[in-house]
N, C-alpha and C positions, 0 to 999 in steps of 0.2 A: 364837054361843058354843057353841050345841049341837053344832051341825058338828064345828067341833073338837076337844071332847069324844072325838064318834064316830070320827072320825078316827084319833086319836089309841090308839083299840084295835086300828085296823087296820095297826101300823104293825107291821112285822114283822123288822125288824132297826134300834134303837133307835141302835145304837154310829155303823151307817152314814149314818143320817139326820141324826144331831151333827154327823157328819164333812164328811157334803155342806154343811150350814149353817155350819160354824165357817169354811169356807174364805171362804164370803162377810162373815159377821162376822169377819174379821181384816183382810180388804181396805174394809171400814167403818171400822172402828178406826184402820186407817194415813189414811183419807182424811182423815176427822176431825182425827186429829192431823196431818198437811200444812194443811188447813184451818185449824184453830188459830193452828200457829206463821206461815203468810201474814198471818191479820187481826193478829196480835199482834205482830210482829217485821218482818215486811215480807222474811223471808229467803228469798232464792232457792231458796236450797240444800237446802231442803224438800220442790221440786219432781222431785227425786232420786231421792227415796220414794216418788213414783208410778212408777217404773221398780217397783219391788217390790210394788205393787199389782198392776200387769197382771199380772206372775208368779204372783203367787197368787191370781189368779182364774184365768188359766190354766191351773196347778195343778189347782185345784176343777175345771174344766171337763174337764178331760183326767181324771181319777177321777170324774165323774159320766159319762161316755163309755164308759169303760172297762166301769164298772159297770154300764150299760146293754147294752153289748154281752156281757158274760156273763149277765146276764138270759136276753136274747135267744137267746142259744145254747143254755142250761139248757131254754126251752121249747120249743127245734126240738127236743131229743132226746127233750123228753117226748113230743110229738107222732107221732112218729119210730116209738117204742117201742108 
């Protein structure tokens, strides 16, 4: 728990680290609900809404890429300089 704690001071842009995790908790949230309505209802049509999960992990994966490769860049020119 102290980890985290520590961690937690070290983060350094608050908005972007939500943004990385909400992408994976929203593609939770839809599995969950497809899950749901299969045990409950037995509806195909649920299985739909995994087409809109991959996309938004996808999503999440392409802005955590993104965002890694500007890192990356930011430190060549430090380097650089």
């Amino acid at each position: 728990m102290y980890s985290v704690l520590r961690a937690r001071k070290r983060i350094h842009n608050p908005l972007a680290t939500l943004r990385r995790v909400g992408w994976t908790a929203i593609a939770n949230l839809l599995l969950v609900y497809v899950a749901t309505r299969l045990w409950f209802s037995a509806d195909p049509g649920a299985l739909g809404l995994l087409n809109v999960v991959v996309f938004v992990l996808l999503v999440g994966a392409a802005d955590l890429a993104w965002e890694m490769l500007v890192e990356v860049s930011r430190e060549g020119l430090r380097k650089a300089s």
